[in-house]
C-alpha positions in Angstrom: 49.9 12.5 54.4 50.8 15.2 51.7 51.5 12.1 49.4 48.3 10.0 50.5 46.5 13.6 49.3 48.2 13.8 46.1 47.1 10.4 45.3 43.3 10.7 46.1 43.2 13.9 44.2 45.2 12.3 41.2 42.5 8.7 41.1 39.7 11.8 41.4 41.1 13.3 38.8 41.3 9.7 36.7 38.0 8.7 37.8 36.3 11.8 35.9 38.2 12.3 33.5 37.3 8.5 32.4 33.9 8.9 33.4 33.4 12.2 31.1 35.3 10.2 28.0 33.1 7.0 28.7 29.7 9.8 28.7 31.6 11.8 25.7 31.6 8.6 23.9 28.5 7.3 24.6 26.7 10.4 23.9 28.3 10.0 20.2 26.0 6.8 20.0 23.3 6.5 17.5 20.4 5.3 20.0 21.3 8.2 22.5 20.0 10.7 20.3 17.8 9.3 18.4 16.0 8.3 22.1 14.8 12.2 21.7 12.1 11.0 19.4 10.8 8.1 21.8 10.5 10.7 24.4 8.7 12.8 22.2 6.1 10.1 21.1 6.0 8.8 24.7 4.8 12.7 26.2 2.1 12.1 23.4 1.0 9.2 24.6 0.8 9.9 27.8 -1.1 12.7 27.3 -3.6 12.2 24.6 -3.8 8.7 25.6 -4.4 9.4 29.2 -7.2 12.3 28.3 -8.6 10.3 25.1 -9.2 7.1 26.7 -10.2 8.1 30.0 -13.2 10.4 28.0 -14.4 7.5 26.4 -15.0 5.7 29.4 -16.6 8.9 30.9 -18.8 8.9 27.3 -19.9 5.2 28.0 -20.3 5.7 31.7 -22.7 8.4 30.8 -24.3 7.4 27.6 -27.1 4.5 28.5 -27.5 4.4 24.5 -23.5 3.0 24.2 -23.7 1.0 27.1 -27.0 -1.2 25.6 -24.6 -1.9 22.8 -22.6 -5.1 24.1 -20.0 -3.8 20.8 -19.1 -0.7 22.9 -18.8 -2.9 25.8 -15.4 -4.2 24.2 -14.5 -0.6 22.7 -14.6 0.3 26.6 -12.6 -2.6 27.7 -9.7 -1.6 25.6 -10.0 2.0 26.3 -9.1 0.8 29.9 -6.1 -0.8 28.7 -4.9 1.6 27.0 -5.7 4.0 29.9 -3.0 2.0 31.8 -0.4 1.2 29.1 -0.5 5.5 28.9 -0.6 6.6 32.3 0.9 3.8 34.4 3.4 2.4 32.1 4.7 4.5 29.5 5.7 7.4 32.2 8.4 4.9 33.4 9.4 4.5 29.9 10.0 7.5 29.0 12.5 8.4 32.1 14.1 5.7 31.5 14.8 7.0 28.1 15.7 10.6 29.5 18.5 9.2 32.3 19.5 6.7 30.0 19.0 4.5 32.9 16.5 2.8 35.4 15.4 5.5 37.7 15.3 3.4 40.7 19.0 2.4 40.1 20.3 -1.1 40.9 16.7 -2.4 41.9 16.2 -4.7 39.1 13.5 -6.8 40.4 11.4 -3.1 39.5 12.8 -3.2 36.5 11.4 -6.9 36.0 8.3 -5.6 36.8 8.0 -3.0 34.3 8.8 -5.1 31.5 6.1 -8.1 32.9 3.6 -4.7 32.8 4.9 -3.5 28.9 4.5 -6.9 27.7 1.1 -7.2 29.3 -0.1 -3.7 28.7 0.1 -4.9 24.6 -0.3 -8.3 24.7 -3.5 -8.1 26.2 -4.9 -5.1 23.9 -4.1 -7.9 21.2 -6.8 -10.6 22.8 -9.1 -7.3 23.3 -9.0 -6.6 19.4 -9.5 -10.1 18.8 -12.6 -10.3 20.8 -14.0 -7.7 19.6 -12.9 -9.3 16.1 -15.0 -12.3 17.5 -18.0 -10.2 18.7 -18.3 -8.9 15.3 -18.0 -12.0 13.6 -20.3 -13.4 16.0 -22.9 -11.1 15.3 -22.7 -11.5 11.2 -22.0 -14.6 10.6 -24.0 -16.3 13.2 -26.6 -13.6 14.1 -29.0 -16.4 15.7 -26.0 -17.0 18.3 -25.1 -13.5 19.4 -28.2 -13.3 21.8 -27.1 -16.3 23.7 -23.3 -15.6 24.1 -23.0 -11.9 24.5 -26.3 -11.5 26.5 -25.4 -13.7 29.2 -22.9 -14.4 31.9 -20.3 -15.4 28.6 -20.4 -11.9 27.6 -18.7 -11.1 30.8 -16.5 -14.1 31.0 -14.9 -13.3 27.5 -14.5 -9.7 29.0 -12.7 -10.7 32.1 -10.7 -13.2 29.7 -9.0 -11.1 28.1 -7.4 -9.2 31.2 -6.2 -12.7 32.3 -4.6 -14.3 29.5 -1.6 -12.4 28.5 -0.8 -12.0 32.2 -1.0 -15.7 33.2 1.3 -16.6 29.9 4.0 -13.9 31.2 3.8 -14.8 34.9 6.4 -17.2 34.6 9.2 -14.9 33.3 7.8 -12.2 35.7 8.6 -14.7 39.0 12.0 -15.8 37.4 13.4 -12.5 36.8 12.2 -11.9 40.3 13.8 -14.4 42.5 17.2 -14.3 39.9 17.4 -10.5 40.4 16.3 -11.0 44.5 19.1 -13.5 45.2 21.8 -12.1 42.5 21.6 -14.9 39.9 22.6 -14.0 36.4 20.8 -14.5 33.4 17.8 -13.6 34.2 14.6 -12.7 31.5 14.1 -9.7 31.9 15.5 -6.4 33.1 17.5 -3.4 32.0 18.5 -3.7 28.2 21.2 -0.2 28.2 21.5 -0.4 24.3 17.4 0.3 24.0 17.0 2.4 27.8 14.2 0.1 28.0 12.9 -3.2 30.6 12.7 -6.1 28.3 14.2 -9.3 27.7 17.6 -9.3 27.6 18.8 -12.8 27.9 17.4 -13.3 24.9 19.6 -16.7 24.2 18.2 -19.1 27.5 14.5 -17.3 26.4 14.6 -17.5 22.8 12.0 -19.8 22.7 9.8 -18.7 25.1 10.4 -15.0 23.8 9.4 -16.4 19.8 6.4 -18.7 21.2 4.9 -15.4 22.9 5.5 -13.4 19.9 3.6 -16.3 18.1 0.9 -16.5 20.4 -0.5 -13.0 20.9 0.7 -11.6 17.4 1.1 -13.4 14.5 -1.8 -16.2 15.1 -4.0 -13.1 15.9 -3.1 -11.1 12.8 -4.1 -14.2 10.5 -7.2 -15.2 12.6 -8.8 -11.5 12.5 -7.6 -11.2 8.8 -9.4 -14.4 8.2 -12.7 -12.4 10.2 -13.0 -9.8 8.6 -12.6 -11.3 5.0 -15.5 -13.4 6.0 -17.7 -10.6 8.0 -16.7 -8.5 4.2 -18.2 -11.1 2.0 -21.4 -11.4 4.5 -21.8 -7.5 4.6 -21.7 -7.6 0.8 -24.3 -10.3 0.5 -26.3 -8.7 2.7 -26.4 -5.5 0.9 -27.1 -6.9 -2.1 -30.0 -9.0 -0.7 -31.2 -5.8 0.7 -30.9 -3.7 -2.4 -33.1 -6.6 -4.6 -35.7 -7.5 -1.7 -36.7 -3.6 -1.8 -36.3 -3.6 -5.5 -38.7 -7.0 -5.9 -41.3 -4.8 -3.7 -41.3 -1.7 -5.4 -41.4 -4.0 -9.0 -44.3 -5.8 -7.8 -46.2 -2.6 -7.1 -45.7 -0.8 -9.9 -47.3 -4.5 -11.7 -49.6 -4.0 -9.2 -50.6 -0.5 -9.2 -51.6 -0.7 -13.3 -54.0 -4.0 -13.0 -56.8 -4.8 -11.3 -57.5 -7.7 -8.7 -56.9 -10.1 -11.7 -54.5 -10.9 -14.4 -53.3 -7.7 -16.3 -54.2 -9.3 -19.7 -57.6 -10.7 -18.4 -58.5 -7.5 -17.0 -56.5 -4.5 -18.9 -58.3 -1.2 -18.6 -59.9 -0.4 -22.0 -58.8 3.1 -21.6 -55.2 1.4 -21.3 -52.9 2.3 -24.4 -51.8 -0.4 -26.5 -48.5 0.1 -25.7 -48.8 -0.1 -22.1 -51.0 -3.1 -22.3 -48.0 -4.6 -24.5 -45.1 -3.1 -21.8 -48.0 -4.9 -18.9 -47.7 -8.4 -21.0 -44.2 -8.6 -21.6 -43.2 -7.8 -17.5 -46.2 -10.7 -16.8 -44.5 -13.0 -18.8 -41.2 -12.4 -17.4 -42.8 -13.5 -14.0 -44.9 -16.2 -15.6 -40.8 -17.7 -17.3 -39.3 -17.0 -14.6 -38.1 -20.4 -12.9 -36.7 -20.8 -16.7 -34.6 -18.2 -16.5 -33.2 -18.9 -12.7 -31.2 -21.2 -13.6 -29.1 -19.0 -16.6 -29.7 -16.0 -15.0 -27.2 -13.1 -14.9 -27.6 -12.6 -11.0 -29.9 -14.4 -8.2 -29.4 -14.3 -4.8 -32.1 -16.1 -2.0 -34.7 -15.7 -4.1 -34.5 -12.8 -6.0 -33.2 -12.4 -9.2 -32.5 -9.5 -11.8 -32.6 -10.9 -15.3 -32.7 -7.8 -17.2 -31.4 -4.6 -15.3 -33.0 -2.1 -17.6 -36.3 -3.8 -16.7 -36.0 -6.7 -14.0 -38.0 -9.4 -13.4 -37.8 -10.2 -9.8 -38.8 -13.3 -8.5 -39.5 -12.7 -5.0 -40.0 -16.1 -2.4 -43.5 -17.2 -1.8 -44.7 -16.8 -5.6 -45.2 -20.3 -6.2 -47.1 -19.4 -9.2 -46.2 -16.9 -11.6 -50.0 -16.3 -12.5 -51.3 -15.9 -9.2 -52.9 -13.0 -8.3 -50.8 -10.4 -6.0 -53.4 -7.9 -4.9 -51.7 -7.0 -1.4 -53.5 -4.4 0.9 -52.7 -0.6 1.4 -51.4 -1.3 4.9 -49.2 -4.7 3.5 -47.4 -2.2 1.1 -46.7 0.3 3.7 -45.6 -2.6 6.3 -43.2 -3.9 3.5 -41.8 -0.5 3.0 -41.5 0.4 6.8 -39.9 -3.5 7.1 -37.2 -2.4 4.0 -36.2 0.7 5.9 -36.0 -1.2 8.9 -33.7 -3.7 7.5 -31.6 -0.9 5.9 -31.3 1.1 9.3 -30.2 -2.5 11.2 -27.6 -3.0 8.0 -26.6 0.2 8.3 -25.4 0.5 11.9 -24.0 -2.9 11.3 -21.9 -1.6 8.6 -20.9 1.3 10.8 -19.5 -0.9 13.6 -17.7 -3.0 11.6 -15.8 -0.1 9.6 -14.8 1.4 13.6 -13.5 -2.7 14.4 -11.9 -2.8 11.0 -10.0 0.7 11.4 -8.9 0.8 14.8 -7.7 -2.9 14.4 -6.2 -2.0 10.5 -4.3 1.0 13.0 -3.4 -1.5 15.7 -1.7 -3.7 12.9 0.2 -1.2 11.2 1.8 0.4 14.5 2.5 -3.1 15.9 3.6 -5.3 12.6 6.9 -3.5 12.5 7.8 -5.1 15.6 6.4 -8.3 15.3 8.4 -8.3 11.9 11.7 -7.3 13.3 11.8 -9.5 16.4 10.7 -12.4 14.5 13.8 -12.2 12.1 16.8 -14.3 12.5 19.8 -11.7 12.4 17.6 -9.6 14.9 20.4 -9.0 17.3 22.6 -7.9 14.4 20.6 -5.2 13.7 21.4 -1.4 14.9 19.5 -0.6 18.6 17.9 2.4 16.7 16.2 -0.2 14.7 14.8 -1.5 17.7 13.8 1.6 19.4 12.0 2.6 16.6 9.8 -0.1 16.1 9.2 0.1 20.0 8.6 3.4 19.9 5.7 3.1 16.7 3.8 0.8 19.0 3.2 3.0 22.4 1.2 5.2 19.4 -1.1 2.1 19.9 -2.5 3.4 23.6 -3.3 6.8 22.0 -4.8 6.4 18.6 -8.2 5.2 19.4 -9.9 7.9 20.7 -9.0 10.2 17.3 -10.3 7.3 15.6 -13.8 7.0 17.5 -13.8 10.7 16.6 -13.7 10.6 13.1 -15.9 6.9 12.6 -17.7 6.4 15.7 -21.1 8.9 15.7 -22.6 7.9 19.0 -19.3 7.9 20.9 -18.3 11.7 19.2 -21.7 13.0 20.2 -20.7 11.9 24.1 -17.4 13.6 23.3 -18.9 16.8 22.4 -21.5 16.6 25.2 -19.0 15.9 27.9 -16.3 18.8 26.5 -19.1 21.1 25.8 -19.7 20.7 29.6 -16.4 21.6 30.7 -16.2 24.3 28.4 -19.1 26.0 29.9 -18.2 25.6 33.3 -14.8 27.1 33.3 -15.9 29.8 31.0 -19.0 30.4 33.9 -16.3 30.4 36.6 -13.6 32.5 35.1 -17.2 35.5 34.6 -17.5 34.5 38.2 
């Protein structure tokens, strides 16, 4: 009895002491302390992406002036992703880095779950940026279309689309992992990954494929197709602009012509009281219009129309002047309808300018915190490389859930105004209750 003591108390005694010097050495391992700064990053994102995003959908919820924009429709949708990537997902993340284990234990088939969720939470925020991409391409590039696809039953197809295709591309590893982990079969996709304290993939060698195809699929061929996008929405802005700029410019040009000449030609009808020098300044701009179809085809810049021969004094050639020597007598309420349509058309370009810098920053922001991932899992020594490595590009991209509402903040105007409205409300009640 005395001996059968001894011996339990001596395998005790060998049991701890081996399982102090197995936590001794592991807590000498790189990736246990550098997992300090993904739990650090991962509070953040839980909290300021949990209160950021779920404002914004308050703002939009509240705002009838950002939901009759179908662009804040999509800003919305994503703000609901990232609402669950930060409050659903990443809190399981982040335990897992401060036990250095699964917090349910053994049960991998949770475990398999979490990583189908991780995978889903950014793989679909990458369709959601590329419809939005889309929407604004859409809209510039094909402005006669927009009406018909995003003010119809399409609008909301695209919408739920975007929830469903990441998911139904992952299900398959999802239900694998499952049944493996269910009936004890090894290899399965997914589940604990101890070097990273993270659900992933882990048999990365039977998955390669699938793992590099899904990488393909929702990161790289996005990143070139919303490149592509926004090099062509650039170019179109810039045209735009510039046909803008020279439209109002050929209207004020022919009113100041205008303005000093009567219902007739200037030379025909100069005012005698004119000054020879403006009657010669009168002839040499009615002579510009008169050569003007010479000088389209050498000019220095034309554009639809309207061209700028001489930018010190330009001679615009705006569209119906068939004839240079017509007379252009236009009406007091033409000029002002031509000046009220100018301001129009800058307003219009203007908030069109101002949605496209928010899609071109937040997705610019998505890109950044994502490509070091995409990079790293894409290379060929990948598993050579240290776990820190790893965690650290996994850890820049949970940033991506809490980023956009600081970003509507400092670009989006409508959306900051709901901000302040909706704070400024809470502000004032708990101030009224706390004079209570």
């Amino acid at each position: 009895m005395l001996t059968t003591s001894i011996t339990w108390a001596t395998s005790q005694a060998n049991d701890t002491v081996g399982s102090d010097a197995e936590f001794l050495g592991n807590s000498t391992r790189p990736e246990v302390t550098f997992r300090y700064v993904g739990i650090t990053i991962g509070i953040i994102d839980i909290v300021l992406g949990t209160f950021g995003n779920l404002l914004t959908i308050v703002s939009f919820m509240k705002s009838r002036a950002l939901r009759s924009n179908v662009f804040n429709h999509f800003i919305v949708n994503l703000a609901f992703i990232d609402l669950l990537t930060a409050s659903c997902m990443m809190p399981f993340n982040v335990a897992g880095y401060i036990y250095m284990q699964w917090p349910f234990g053994n049960d991998h088939v949770t475990c398999a779950i979490q990583a189908f969720f991780y995978f889903c939470c950014g793989y679909t925020s990458v369709v959601c940026f590329l419809a939005i991409t889309l929407n604004r391409f859409v809209g510039i590039v094909y402005p006669e279309r927009y009406v018909s696809v995003y003010s119809t039953n399409w609008g909301k197809f695209i919408l739920a689309l975007t929830w469903i295709v990441a998911p139904a591309f992952l299900f398959p590893s999802l239900i694998t992992s499952a049944i493996n982990n269910a009936h004890g079969y090894p290899k399965t996709p997914t589940g604990w990954k101890e070097r990273e304290f993270l659900c992933t993939y882990v048999n990365v060698n039977n998955w390669v494929i699938y793992m590099q195809v899904s990488r393909v699929i929702f990161q790289f061929l996005p990143l070139i197709i919303m490149i592509f996008a926004y090099v062509v929405i650039w170019y179109k802005v810039k045209q735009s602009d510039k046909r803008l700029f020279l439209n109002t410019g050929c209207k004020e040009y022919r009113e100041r012509i205008e303005s000093s000449r009567d219902e007739k030609t200037i030379i025909s009808n100069a005012s005698p009281r004119s000054s020879p020098a403006h009657v010669a300044q009168e002839t040499r701009d009615l002579r510009k219009l008169i050569h003007l179809k010479n000088v389209e085809s050498n000019g220095n810049f034309k554009t639809q129309g309207l061209i700028y021969d001489d930018p010190k004094n330009p001679a615009i050639h705006c569209n119906g002047m068939d004839e240079r020597t017509k007379d252009i007598s236009p009406t007091a309420s033409s000029s002002s309808i031509a000046r009220r349509r100018s301001v129009g058309q800058n307003q219009r370009l203007q908030r069109q300018k101002r949605l496209i810098y928010v899609s071109i920053i937040i997705w610019s922001t998505f890109t950044v915190l994502f490509l070091p991932s995409l990079i790293i899992n894409l290379l060929p020594n990948r598993s050579e490389l240290s776990p820190t490595v790893h965690m650290l590009a996994s850890n820049i991209t949970w940033l991506n859930s809490c980023v956009n509402p600081i970003i509507y903040v400092v670009v989006h105007k409508s959306m900051r105004r709901e901000y302040y409205k909706i704070l400024e409300t809470i502000f004032r009640r708990s101030s009224y209750g706390n004079y209570r």
